[in-house]
C-alpha positions in Angstrom: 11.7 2.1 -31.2 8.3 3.5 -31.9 9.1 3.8 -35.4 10.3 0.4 -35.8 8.3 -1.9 -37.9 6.2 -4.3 -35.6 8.9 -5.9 -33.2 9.1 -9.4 -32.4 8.5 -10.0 -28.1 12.0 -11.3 -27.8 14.3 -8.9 -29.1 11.7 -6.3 -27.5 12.5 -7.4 -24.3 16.3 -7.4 -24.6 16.0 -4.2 -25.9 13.6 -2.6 -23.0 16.3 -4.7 -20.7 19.3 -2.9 -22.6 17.6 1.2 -21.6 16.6 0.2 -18.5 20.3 -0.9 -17.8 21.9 1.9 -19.4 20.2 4.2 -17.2 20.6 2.7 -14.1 17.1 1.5 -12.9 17.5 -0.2 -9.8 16.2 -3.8 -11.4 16.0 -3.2 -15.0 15.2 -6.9 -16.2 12.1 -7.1 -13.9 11.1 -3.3 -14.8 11.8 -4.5 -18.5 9.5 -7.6 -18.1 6.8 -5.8 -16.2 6.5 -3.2 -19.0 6.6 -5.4 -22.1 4.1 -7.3 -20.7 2.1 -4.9 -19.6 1.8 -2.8 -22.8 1.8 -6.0 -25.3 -0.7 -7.9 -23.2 2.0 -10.9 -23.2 3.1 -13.2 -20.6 6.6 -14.5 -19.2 5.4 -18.1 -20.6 4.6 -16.4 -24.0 8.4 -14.8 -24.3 9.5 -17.8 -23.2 8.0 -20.1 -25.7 7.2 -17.8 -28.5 10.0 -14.9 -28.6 9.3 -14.2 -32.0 5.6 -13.2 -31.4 5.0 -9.8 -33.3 3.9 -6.9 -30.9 2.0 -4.3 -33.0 2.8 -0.4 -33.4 0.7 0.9 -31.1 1.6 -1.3 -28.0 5.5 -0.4 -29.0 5.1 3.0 -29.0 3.3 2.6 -25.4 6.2 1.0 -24.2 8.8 3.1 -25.5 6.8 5.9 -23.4 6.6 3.7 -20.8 10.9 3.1 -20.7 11.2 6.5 -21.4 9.6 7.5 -18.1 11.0 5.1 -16.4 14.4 6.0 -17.1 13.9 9.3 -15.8 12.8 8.2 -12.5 9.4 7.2 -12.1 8.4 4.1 -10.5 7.2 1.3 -12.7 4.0 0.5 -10.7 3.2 4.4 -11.5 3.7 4.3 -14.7 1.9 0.8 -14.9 -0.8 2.4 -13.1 -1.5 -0.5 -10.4 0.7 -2.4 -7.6 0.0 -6.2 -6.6 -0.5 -6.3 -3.1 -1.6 -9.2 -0.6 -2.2 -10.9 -4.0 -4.1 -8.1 -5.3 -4.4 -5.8 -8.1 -4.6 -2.2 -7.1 -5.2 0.8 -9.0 -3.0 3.4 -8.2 -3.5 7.2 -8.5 -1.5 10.4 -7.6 -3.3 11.0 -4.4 -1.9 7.7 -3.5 1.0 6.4 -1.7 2.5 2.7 -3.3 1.5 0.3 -1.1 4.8 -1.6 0.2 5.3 -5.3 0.5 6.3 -4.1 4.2 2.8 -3.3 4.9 1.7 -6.4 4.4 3.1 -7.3 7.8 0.4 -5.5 9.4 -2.2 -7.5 7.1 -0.4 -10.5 8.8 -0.6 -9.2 12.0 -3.8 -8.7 12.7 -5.6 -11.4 10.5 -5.9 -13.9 12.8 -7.6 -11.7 15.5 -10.1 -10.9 12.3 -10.8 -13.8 12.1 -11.4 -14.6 15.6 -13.8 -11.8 15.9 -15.9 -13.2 12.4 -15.7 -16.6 13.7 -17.2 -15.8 18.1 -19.0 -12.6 16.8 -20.3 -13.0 13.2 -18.8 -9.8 12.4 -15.6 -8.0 12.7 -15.7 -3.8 11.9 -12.4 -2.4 10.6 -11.4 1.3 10.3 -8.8 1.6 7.8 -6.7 5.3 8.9 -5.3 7.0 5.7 -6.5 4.3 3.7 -4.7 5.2 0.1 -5.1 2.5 -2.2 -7.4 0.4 0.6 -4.8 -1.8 0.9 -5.3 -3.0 4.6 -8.7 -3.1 4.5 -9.0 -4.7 1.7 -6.4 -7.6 1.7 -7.9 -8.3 5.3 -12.0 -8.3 3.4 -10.6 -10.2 1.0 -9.2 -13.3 2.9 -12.4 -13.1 5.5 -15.8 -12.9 4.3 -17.5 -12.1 7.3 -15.8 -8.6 8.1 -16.7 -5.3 6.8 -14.2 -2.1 6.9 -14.4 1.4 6.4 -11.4 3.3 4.9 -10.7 6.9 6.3 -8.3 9.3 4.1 -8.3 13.0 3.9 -7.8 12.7 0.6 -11.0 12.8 -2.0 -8.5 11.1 -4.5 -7.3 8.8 -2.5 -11.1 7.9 -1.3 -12.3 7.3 -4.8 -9.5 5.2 -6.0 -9.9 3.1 -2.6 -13.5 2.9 -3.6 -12.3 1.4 -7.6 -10.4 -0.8 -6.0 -12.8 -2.4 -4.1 -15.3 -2.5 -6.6 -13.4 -3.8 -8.8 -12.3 -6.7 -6.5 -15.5 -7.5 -5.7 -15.4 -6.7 -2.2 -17.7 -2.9 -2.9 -20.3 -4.2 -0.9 -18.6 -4.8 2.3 -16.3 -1.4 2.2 -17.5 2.1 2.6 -15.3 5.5 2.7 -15.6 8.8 4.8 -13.7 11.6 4.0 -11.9 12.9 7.4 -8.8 14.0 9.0 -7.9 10.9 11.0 -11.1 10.6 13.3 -12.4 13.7 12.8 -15.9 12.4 10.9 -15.9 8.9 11.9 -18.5 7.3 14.1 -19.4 3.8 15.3 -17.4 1.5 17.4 -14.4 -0.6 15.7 -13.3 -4.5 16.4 -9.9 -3.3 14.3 -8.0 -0.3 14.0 -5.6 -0.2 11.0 -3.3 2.7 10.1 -0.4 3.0 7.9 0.3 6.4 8.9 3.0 9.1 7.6 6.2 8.4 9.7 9.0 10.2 8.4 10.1 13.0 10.3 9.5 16.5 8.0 13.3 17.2 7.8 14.1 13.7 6.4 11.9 13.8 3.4 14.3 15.5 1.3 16.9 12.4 2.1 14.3 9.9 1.0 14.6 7.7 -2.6 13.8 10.0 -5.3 11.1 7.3 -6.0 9.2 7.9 -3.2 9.9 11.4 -2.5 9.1 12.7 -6.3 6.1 10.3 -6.8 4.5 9.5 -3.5 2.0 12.3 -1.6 4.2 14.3 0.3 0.7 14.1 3.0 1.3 10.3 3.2 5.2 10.5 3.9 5.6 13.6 6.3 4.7 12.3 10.0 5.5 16.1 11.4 8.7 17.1 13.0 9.6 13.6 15.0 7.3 11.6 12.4 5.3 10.5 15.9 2.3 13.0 15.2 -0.1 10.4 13.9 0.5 8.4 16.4 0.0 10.9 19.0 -3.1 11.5 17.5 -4.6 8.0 17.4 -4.0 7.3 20.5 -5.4 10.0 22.5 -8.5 9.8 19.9 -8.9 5.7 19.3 -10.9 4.8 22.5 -13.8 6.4 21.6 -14.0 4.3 17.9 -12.6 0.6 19.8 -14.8 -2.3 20.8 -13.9 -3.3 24.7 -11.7 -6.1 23.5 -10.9 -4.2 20.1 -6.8 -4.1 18.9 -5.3 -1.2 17.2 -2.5 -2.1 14.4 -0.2 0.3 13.2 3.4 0.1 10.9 6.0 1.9 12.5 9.7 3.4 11.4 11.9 0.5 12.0 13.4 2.8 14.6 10.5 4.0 16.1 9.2 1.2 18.6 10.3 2.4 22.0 8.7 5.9 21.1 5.1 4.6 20.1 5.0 2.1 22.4 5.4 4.7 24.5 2.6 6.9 23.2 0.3 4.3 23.6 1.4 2.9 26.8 0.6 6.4 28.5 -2.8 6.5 26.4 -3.9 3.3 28.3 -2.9 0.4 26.5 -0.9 -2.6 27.3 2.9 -3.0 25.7 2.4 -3.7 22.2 2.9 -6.6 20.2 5.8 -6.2 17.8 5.9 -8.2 14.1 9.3 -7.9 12.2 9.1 -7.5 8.3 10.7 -10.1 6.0 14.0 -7.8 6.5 13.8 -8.6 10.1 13.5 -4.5 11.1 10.7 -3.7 13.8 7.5 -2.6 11.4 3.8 -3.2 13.3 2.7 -2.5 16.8 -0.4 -4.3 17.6 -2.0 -3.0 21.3 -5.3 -3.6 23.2 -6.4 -1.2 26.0 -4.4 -2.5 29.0 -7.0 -3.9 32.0 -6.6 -2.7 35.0 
């Protein structure tokens, strides 16, 4: 394709369609779309309305890259470089996990008591736990101007890329990062704890979609030998960092809600609150220190 004379949008589409299809890609007209698109600078109304639109050498040699990679395995939003989330655009990088339409139940979740907080308090701290892309934090900034977050990740990467995003959303001023192994280097108290933490059990990673278990940090998959470390760990740690009437907010395994309620329950806080994902599987806990 890349030595093709310049290519008109529409038969450039059917075409990416055609390799995408041929080697199997889980959705290969949306994958198809997304890389055109992407790579030609075109939109769905433009292929639409004008399919004979000429595309020029240099963006058809992108997106024969682009399908060529894709067809061996690599995620699109990867190769793209960024993943819409919460209605956002966010820069991905290899320290990175993908953030999941999944996670945005958490976002959800804990929203309203954000606002809440802005709306009796003025203010409303959040601690983002293993931060990544700064999804959490940064969906939840974005939708209420009053709070401020801070995203945690052991990862330098992960930190700076967080730190692009937010910047680049406009939100720079109201996010800050610390490098540190879950609470490790973190100080201040904490209206919202957020974590999206690594859940899968060490021996299941292998089982996992190639996707995520060739292309997303192994550190933000692998939740130790139950996949229940994390949670271990913010629970015995999170009083310290919570306001008195604070909540923490965490995604789970869809099989895992007995077990960290559990966790937290004998850590001191009341049975947590339990938000389904779109599928309808168990995915965030939300718990406040129980009163005695």
């Amino acid at each position: 394709m890349a030595d093709h004379p310049p290519e008109a949008l529409g038969p450039l589409l059917r075409e990416a369609r055609a390799r995408l299809m041929a080697a199997a890609v889980d959705d290969p007209a949306l994958d198809a779309r997304l890389i055109v698109e992407h790579y030609s600078r075109t939109t769905r109304t433009q292929a639409i309305a004008s399919p004979d639109l000429k595309i020029d050498e240099s963006a058809i040699a992108a997106i024969d890259d682009a399908l060529r990679r894709r067809a061996g395995g690599e995620p699109v939003h990867r190769i793209l470089g960024y993943r819409e989330f919460y209605g956002l655009r966010l820069s991905l990088s290899p320290e990175t996990l993908e953030p999941r339409p999944d996670t945005e139940t958490l976002v959800e979740a804990i929203l309203p008591f954000v606002k809440a907080t802005v709306a009796r308090e003025g203010a409303c701290r959040i601690l983002d736990l293993g931060t990544g892309t700064g999804a959490i934090a940064l969906a939840l900034l974005s939708v209420v101007p009053g709070a401020t977050a801070t995203g945690v990740d052991i990862s330098a990467g992960a930190l700076a890329t967080a730190a692009r995003n937010a910047g680049q959303l406009g939100l720079g001023g109201r996010f800050t990062t610390v490098q540190s192994d879950w609470f490790e280097k973190v100080s201040g108290r904490y209206h919202v704890i957020a974590a999206n933490p690594p859940y899968i059990p060490s021996r299941d990673i292998g089982n996992l979609q190639d996707e995520v278990r060739d292309f997303d940090p192994r550190l933000a998959l692998d939740g130790g030998a139950d996949g229940l470390a994390p949670y271990r760990v913010i629970a015995a740690e999170a009083a310290r960092f919570l306001e008195a009437e604070g909540r923490i907010a965490v995604e789970i395994g869809h099989t895992q809600h007995d077990e960290v309620d559990d966790i937290f329950r004998a850590a001191g806080y009341a049975a947590g609150e339990m938000f389904g994902d779109l599928g309808g599987n168990d995915r965030v806990l939300v718990f406040q220190r129980s009163t005695p």
